[in-house]
NUBAFI-156115 format. One record per residue: residue number from 1; residue in one letter; x, y, z of N, C-alpha, C in turn. Coordinates in nm, 2 decimals, always signed. Layout:
num, residu, n.xx, n.yy, n.zz, ca.xx, ca.yy, ca.zz, c.xx, c.yy, c.zz
NUM, A, X, Y, Z, X, Y, Z, X, Y, Z
...
***
This chain:
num, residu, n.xx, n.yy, n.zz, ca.xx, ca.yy, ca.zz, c.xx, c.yy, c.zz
1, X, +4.43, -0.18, +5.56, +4.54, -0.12, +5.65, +4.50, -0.15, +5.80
2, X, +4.60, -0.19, +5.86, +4.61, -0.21, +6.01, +4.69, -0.17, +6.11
3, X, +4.67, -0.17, +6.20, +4.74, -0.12, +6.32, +4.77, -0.20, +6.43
4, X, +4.91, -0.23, +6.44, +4.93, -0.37, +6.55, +4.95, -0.25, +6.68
5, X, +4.91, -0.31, +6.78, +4.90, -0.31, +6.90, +4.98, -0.38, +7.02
6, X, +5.02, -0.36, +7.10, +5.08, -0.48, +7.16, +5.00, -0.51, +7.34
7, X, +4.95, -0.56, +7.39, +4.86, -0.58, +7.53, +4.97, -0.60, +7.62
8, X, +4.97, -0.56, +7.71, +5.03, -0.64, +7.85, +4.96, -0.76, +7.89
9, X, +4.97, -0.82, +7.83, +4.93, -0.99, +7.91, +5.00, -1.06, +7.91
10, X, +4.98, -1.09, +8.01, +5.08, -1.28, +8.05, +5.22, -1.21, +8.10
11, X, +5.33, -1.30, +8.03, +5.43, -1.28, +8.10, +5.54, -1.16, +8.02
12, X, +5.46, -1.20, +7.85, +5.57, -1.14, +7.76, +5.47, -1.03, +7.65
13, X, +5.29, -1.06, +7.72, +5.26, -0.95, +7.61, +5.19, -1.06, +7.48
14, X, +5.10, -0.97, +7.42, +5.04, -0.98, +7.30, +4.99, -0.90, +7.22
15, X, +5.03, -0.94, +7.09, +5.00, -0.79, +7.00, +4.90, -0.88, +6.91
16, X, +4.82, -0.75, +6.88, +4.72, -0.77, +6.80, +4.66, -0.67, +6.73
17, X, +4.61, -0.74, +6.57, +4.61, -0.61, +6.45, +4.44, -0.54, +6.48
18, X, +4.49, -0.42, +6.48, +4.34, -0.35, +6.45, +4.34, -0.32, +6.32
19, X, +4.19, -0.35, +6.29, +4.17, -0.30, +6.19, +4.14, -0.13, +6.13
20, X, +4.19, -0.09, +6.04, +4.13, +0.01, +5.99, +4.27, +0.09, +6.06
21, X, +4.28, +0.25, +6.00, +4.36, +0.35, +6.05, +4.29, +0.47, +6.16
22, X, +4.15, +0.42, +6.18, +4.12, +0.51, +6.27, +4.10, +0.48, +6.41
23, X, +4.23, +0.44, +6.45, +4.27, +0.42, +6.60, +4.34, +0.46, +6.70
24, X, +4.28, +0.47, +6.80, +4.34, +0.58, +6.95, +4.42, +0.49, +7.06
25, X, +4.52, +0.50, +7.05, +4.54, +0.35, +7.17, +4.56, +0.49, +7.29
26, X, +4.50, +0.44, +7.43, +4.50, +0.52, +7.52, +4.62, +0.44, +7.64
27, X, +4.70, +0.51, +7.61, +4.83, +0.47, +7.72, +4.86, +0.45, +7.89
28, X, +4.83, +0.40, +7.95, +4.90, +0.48, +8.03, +5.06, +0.61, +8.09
29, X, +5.04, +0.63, +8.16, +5.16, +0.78, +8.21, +5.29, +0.63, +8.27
30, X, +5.40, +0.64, +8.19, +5.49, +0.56, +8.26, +5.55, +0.67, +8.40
31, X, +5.57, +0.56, +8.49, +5.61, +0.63, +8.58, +5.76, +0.54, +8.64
32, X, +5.87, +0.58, +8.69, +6.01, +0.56, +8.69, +5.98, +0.46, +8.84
33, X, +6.08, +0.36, +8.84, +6.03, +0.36, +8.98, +6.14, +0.37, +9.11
34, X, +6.08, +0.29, +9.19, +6.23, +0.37, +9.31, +6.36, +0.32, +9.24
35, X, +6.48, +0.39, +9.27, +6.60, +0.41, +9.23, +6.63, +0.26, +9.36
36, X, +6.59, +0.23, +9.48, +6.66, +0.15, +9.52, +6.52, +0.06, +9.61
37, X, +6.47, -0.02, +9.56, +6.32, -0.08, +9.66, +6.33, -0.10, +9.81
38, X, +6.48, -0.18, +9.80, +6.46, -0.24, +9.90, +6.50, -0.14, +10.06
39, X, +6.59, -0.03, +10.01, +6.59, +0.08, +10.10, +6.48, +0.16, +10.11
40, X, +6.40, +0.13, +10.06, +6.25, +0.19, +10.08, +6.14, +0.17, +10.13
41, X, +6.15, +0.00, +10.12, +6.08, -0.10, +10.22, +6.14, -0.10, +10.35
42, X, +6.24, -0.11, +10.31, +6.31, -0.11, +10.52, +6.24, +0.01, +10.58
43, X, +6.29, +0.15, +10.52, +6.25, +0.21, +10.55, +6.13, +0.21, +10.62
44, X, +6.03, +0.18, +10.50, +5.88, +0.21, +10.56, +5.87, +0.10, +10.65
45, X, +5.88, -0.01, +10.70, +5.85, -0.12, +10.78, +5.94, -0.07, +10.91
46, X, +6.04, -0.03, +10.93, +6.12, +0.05, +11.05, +6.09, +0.15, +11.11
47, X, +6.06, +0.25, +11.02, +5.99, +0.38, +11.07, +5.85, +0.39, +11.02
48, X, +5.73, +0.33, +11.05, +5.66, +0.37, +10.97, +5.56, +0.48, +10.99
49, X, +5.45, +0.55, +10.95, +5.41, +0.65, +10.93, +5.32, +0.63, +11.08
50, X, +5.26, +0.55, +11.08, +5.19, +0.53, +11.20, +5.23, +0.29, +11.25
51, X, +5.23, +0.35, +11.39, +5.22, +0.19, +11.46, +5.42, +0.19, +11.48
52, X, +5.40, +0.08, +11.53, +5.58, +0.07, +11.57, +5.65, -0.08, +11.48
53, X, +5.75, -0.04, +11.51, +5.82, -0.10, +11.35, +5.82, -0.22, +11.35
54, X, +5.82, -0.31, +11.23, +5.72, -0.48, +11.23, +5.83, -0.50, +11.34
55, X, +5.94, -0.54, +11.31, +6.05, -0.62, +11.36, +6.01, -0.55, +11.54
56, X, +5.99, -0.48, +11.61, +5.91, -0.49, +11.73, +5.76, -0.54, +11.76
57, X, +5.70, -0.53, +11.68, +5.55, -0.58, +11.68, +5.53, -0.77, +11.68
58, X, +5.59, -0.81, +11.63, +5.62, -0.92, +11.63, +5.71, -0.99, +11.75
59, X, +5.67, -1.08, +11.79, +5.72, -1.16, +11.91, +5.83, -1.30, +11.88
60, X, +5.90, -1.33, +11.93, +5.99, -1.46, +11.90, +5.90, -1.60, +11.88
61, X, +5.84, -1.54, +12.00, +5.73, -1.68, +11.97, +5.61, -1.73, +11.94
62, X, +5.58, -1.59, +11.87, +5.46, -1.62, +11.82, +5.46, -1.64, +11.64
63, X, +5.34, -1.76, +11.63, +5.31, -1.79, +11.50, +5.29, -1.69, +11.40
64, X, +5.33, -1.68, +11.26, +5.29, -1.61, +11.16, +5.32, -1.63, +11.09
65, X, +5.20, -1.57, +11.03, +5.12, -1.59, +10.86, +5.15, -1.46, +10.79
66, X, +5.25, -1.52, +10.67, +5.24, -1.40, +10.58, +5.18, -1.45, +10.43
67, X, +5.06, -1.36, +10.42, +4.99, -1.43, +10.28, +5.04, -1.30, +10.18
68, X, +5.05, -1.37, +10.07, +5.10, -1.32, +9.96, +4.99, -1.35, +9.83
69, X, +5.01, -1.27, +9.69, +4.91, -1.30, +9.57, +4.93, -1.41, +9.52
70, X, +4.89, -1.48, +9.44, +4.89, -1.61, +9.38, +4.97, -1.57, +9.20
71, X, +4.99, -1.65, +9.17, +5.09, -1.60, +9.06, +4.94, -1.52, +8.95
72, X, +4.80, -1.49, +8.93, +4.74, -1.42, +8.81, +4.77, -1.28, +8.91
73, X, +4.87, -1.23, +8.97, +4.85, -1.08, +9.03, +5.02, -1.02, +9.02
74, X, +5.09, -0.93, +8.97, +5.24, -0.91, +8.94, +5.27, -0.83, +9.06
75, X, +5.28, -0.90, +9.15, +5.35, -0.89, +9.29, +5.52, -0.92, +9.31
76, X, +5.57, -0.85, +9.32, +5.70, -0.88, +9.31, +5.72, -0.97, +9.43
77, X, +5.66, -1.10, +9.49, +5.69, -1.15, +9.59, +5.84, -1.22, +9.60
78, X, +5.88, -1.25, +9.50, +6.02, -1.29, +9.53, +6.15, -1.20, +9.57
79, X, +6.04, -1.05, +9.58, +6.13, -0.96, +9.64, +6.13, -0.92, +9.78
80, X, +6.01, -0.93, +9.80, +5.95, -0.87, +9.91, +5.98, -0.94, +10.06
81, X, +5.93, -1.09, +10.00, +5.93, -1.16, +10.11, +6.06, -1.20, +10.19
82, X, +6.20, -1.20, +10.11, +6.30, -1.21, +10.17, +6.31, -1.11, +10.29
83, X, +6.29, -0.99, +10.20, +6.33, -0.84, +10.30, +6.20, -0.85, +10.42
84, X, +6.09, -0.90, +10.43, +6.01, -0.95, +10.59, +6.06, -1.05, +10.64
85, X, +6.09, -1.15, +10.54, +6.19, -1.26, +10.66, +6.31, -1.23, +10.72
86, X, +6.37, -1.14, +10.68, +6.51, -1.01, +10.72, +6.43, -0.95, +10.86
87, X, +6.33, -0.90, +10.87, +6.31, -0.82, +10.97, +6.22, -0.88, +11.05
88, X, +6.23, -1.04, +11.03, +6.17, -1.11, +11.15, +6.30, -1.24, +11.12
89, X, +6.36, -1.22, +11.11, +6.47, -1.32, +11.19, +6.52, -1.32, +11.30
90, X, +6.43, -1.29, +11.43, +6.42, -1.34, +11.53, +6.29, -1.43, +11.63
91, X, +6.25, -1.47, +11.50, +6.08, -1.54, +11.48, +6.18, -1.68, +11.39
92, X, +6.17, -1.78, +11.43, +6.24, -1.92, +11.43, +6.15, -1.97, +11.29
93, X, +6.19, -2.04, +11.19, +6.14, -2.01, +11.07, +6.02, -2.14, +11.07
94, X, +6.01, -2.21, +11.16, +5.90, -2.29, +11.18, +5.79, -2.24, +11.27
95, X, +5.82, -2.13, +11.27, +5.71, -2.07, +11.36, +5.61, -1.95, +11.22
96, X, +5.72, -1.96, +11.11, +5.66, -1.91, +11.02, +5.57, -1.94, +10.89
97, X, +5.43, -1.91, +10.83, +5.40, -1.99, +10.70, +5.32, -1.90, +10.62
98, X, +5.38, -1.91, +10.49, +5.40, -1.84, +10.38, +5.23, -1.88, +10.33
99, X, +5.16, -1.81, +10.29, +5.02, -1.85, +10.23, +4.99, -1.82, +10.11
100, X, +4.95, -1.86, +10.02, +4.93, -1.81, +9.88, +4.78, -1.81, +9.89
101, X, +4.75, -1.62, +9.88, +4.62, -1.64, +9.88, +4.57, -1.66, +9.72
102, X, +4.50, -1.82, +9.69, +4.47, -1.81, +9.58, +4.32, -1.74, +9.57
103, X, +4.23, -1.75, +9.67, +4.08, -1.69, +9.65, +4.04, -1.88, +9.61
104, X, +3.93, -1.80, +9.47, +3.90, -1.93, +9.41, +3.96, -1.96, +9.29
105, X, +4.09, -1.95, +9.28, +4.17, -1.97, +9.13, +4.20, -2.07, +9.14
106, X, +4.25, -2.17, +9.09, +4.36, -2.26, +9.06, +4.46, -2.28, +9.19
107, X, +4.52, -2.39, +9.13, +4.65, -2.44, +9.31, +4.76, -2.36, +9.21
108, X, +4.83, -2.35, +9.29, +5.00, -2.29, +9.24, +5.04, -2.42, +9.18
109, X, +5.13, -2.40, +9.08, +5.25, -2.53, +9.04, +5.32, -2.52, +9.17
110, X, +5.42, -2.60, +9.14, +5.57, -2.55, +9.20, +5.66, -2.51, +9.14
111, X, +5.62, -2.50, +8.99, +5.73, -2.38, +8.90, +5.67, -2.25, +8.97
112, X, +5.60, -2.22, +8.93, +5.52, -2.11, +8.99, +5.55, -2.07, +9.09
113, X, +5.59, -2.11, +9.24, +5.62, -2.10, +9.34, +5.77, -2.07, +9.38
114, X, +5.83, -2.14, +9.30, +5.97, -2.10, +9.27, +5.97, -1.96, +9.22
115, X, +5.91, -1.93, +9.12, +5.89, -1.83, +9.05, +5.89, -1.70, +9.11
116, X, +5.73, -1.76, +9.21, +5.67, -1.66, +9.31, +5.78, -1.61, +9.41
117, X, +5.86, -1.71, +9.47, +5.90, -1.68, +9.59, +6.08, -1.73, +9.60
118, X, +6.17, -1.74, +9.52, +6.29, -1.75, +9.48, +6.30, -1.80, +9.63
119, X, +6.44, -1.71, +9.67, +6.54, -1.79, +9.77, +6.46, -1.81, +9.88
120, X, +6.33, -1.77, +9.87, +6.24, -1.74, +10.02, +6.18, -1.91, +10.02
121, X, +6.18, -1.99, +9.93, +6.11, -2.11, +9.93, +6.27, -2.22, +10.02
122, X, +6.38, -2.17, +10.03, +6.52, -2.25, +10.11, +6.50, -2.15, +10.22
123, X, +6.41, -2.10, +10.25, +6.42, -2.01, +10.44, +6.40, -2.10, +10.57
124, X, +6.33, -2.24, +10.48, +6.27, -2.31, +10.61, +6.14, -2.31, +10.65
125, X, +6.04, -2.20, +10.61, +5.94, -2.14, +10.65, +5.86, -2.26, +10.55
126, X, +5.74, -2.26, +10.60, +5.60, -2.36, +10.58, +5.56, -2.29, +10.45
127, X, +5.54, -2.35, +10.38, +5.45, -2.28, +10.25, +5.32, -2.38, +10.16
128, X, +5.22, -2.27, +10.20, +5.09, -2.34, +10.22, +5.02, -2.28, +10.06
129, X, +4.94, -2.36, +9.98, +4.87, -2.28, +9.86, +4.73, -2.30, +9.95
130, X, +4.65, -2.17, +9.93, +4.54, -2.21, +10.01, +4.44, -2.28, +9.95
131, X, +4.31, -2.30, +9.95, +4.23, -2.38, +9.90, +4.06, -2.31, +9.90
132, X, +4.01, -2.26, +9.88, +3.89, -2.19, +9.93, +3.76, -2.35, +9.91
133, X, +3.79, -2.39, +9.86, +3.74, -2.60, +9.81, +3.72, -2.70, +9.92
134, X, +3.83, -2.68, +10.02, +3.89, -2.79, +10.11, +3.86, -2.70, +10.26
135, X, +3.75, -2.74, +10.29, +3.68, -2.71, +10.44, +3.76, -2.76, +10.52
136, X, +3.84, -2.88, +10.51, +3.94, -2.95, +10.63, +4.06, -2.81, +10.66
137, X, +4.09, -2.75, +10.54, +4.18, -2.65, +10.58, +4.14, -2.54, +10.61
138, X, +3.99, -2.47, +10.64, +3.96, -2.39, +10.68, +3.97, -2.38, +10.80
139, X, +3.88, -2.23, +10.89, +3.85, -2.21, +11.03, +3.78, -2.12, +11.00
140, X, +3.66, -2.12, +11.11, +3.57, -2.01, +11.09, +3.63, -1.88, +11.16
141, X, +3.61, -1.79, +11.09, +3.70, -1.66, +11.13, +3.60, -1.49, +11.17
142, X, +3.51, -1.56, +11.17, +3.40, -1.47, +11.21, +3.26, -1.47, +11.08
143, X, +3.19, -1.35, +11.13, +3.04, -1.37, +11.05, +3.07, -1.22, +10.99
144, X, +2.96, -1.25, +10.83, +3.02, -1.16, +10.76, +2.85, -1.04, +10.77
145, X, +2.86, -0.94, +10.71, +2.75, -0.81, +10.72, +2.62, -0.91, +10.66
146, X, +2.63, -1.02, +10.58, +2.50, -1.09, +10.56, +2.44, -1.18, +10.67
147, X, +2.52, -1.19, +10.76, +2.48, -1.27, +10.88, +2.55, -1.41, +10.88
148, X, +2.61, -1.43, +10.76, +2.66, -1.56, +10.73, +2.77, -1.61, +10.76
149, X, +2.85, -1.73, +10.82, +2.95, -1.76, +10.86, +3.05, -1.75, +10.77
150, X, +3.21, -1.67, +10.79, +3.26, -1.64, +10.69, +3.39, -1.75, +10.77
151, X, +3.49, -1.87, +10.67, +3.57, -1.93, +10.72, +3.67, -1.87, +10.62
152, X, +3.80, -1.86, +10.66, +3.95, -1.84, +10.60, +4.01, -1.97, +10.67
153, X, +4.14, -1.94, +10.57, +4.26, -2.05, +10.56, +4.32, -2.09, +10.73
154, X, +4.33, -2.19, +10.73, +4.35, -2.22, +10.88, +4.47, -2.14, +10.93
155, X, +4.58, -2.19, +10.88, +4.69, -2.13, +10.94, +4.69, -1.99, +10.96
156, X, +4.65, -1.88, +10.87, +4.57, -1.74, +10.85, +4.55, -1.70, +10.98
157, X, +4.40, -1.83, +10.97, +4.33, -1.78, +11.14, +4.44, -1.77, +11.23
158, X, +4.44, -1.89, +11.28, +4.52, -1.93, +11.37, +4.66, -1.86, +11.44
159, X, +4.74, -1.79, +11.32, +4.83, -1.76, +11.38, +4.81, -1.64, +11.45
160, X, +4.93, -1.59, +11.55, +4.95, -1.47, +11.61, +4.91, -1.39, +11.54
161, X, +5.01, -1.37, +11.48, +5.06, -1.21, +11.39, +5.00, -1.27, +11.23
162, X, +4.93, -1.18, +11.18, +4.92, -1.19, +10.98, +4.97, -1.10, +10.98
163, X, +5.07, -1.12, +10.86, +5.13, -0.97, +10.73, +5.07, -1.01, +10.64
164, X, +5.00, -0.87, +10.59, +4.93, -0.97, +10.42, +5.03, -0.84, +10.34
165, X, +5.09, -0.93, +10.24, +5.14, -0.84, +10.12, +5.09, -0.81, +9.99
166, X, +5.09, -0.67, +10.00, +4.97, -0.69, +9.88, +5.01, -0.57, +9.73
167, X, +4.93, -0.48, +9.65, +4.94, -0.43, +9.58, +4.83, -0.32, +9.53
168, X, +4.85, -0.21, +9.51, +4.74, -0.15, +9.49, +4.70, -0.14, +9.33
169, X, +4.61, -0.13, +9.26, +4.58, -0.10, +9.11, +4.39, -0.07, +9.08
170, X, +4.37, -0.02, +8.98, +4.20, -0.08, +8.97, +4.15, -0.16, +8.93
171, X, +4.01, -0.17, +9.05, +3.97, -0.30, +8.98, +3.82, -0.24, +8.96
172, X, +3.79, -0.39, +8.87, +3.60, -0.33, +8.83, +3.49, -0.38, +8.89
173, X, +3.52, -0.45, +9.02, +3.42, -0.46, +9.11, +3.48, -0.42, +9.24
174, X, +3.60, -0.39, +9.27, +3.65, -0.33, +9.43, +3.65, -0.21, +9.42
175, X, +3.65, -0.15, +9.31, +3.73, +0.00, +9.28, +3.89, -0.05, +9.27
176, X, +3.94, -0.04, +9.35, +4.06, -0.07, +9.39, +4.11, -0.19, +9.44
177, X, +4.25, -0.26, +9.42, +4.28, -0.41, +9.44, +4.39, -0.38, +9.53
178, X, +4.39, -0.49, +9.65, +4.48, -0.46, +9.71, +4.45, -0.47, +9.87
179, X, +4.56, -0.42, +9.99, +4.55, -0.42, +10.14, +4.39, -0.57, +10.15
180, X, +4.28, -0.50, +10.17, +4.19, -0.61, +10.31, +4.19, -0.68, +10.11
181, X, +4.17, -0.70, +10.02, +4.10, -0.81, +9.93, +4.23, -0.90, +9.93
182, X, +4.34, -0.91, +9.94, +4.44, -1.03, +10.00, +4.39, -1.12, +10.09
183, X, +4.35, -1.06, +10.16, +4.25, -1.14, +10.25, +4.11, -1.22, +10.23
184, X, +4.03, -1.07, +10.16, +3.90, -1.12, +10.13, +3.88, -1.04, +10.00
185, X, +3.90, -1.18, +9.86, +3.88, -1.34, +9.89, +4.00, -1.40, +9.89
186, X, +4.12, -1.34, +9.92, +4.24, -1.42, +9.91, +4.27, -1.54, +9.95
187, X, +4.20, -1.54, +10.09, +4.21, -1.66, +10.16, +4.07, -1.74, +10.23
188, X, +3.99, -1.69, +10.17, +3.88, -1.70, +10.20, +3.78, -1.79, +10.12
189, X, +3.66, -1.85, +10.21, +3.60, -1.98, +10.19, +3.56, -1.97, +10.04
190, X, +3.52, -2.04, +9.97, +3.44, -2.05, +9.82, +3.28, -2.01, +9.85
191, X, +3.22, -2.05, +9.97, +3.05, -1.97, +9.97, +3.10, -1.82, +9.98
192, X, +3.21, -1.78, +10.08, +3.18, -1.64, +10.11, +3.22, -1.59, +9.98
193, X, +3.32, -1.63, +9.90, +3.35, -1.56, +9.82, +3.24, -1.53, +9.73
194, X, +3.13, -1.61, +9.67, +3.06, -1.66, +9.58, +2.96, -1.55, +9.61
195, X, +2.92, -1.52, +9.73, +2.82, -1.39, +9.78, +2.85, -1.30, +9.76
196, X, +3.00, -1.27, +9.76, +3.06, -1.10, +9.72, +3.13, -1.11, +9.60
197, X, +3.06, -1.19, +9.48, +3.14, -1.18, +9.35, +2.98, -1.23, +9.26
198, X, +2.92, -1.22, +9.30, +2.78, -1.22, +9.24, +2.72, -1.05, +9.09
199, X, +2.65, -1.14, +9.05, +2.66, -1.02, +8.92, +2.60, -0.91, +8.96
200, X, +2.52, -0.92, +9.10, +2.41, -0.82, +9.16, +2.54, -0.69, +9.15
201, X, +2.63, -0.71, +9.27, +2.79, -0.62, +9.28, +2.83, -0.61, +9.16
202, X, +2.85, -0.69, +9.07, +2.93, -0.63, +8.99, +2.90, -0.53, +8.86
203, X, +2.74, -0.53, +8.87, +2.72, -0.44, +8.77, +2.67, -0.30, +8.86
204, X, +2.67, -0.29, +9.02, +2.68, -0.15, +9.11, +2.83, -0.11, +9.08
205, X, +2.93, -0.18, +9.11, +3.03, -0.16, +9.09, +3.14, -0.05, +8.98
206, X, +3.18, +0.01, +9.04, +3.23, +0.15, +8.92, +3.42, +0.09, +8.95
207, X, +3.45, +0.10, +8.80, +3.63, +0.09, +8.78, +3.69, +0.23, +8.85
208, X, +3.81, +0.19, +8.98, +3.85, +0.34, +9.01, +3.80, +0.40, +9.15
209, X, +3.68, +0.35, +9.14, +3.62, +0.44, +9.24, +3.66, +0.42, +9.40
210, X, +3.64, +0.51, +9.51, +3.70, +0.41, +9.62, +3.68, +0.32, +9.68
211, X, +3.75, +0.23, +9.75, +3.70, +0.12, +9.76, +3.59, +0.11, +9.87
212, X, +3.58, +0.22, +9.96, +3.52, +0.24, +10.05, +3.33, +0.28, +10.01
213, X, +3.39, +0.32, +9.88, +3.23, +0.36, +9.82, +3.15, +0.28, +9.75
214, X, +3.21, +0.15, +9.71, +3.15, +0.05, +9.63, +3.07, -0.07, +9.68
215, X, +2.96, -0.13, +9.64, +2.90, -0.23, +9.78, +3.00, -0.35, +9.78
216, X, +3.05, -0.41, +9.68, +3.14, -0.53, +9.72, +3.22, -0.53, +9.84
217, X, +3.31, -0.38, +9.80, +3.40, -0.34, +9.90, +3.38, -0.29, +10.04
218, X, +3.27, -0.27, +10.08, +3.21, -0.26, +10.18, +3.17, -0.37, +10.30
219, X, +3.15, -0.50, +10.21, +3.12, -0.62, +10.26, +3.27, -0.72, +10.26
220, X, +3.35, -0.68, +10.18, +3.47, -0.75, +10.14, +3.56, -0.70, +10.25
221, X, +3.56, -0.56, +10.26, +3.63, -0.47, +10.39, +3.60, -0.54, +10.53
222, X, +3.44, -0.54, +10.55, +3.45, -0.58, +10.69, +3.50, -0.77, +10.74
223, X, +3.47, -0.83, +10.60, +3.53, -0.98, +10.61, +3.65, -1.02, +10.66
224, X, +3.72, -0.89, +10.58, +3.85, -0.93, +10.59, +3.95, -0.89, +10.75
225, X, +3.81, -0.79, +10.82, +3.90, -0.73, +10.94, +3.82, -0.88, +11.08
226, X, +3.78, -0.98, +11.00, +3.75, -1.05, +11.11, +3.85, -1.10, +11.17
227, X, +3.97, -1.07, +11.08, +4.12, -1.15, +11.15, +4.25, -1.04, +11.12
228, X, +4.24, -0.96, +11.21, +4.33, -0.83, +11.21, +4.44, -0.82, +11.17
229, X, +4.50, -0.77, +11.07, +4.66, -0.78, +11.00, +4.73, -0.70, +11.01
230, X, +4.85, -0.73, +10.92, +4.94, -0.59, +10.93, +4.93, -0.60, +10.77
231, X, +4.94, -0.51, +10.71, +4.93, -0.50, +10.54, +5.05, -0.42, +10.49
232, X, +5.10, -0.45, +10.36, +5.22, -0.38, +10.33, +5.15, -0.38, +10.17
233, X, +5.16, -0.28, +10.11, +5.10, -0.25, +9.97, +5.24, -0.18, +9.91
234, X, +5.21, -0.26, +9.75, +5.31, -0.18, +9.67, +5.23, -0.08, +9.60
***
């Protein structure tokens, strides 16, 4: 006798038989979600809890970078991004470029991209997949708590203003995923990454815990404030 199961993976899920009848599947608590997103987002980027609202903070003529997750992270970016390019359309859309922070994963397709980023790929705006491999597209963006030179994505550095969009959930070497790890390793070199994803951290490392309390996150936090942002988490 067996017991099918079904996983959340990928795009549609996979079920798989356990064996035997003496099994506990441990659920998560569904929880409902906003009745309307996108009046929620305005909301919070308009008024927000602290700082003055993006669509002020931002300038007409200055450059920006908005990095977003790479398609292994379920970021609703093809929602999100429209509604920031809404509240910077007074920022000229070549003044703007879209970053896919991959870390050290894989390049994006261009299905994927489509995928990732719907009507927001016809805005005009630059859309860059980053490279953590390809030093020509780097900049050095400061030095990290090891003393070591930490480089990010050029355009990243470079521009005015960063938004990084991101997501919160747990993870098992951050504690938590999400705000500064978009950054760091989102966009960030292949050595720095390789020093803060080493098996030393990942077996200190506790699932959950805060991110503030973990050594990864500690070194990953201050990496990623070498290039100051504005962060929006779902």
């Amino acid at each position: 006798m067996s017991m099918r199961v079904k996983l959340e993976y990928g795009t549609a899920g996979v079920e798989i038989a356990m064996p035997g009848d003496n099994v506990t599947v441990v659920a998560p608590r569904f929880v409902s979600g906003l009745p309307d997103e996108e009046a929620a987002f305005l909301q919070a980027v308009r008024r927000p809890l602290a700082g003055a609202p993006l669509a002020s903070v931002v300038q007409s003529h200055e450059r920006v970078a908005i990095v977003i997750a790479d398609v292994t992270r379920p970021l609703p970016s093809e929602r999100i991004v429209p509604w920031v390019l809404r509240e910077l359309h007074h920022v000229p859309a070549d003044h703007i470029t879209i970053v896919i922070g991959t870390g050290s994963h894989r390049a994006t397709t261009t299905a994927e991209m489509g995928a990732m980023l719907g009507d927001a790929i016809a805005s005009g705006c630059r859309l860059v997949d980053h490279s953590a491999f390809d030093s020509s597209r780097l900049a050095l963006a400061g030095t990290g708590i090891d003393g070591e030179p930490v480089f990010m994505n050029r355009e990243y550095v470079e521009a005015d203003r960063r938004i990084v969009i991101g997501f919160v959930e747990p993870h098992f070497m951050a504690g938590f995923s999400g705000g500064f790890k978009a950054v760091f390793p989102g966009v960030a070199d292949i050595a720095a990454i390789m020093r803060y994803h080493d098996a030393r951290l990942a077996i200190l490392s506790v699932p959950g815990v805060s991110s503030r309390e973990t050594p990864r996150s500690g070194g990953s936090g201050t990496m990623a404030r070498c290039c100051p942002s504005i962060s929006a988490s779902t």
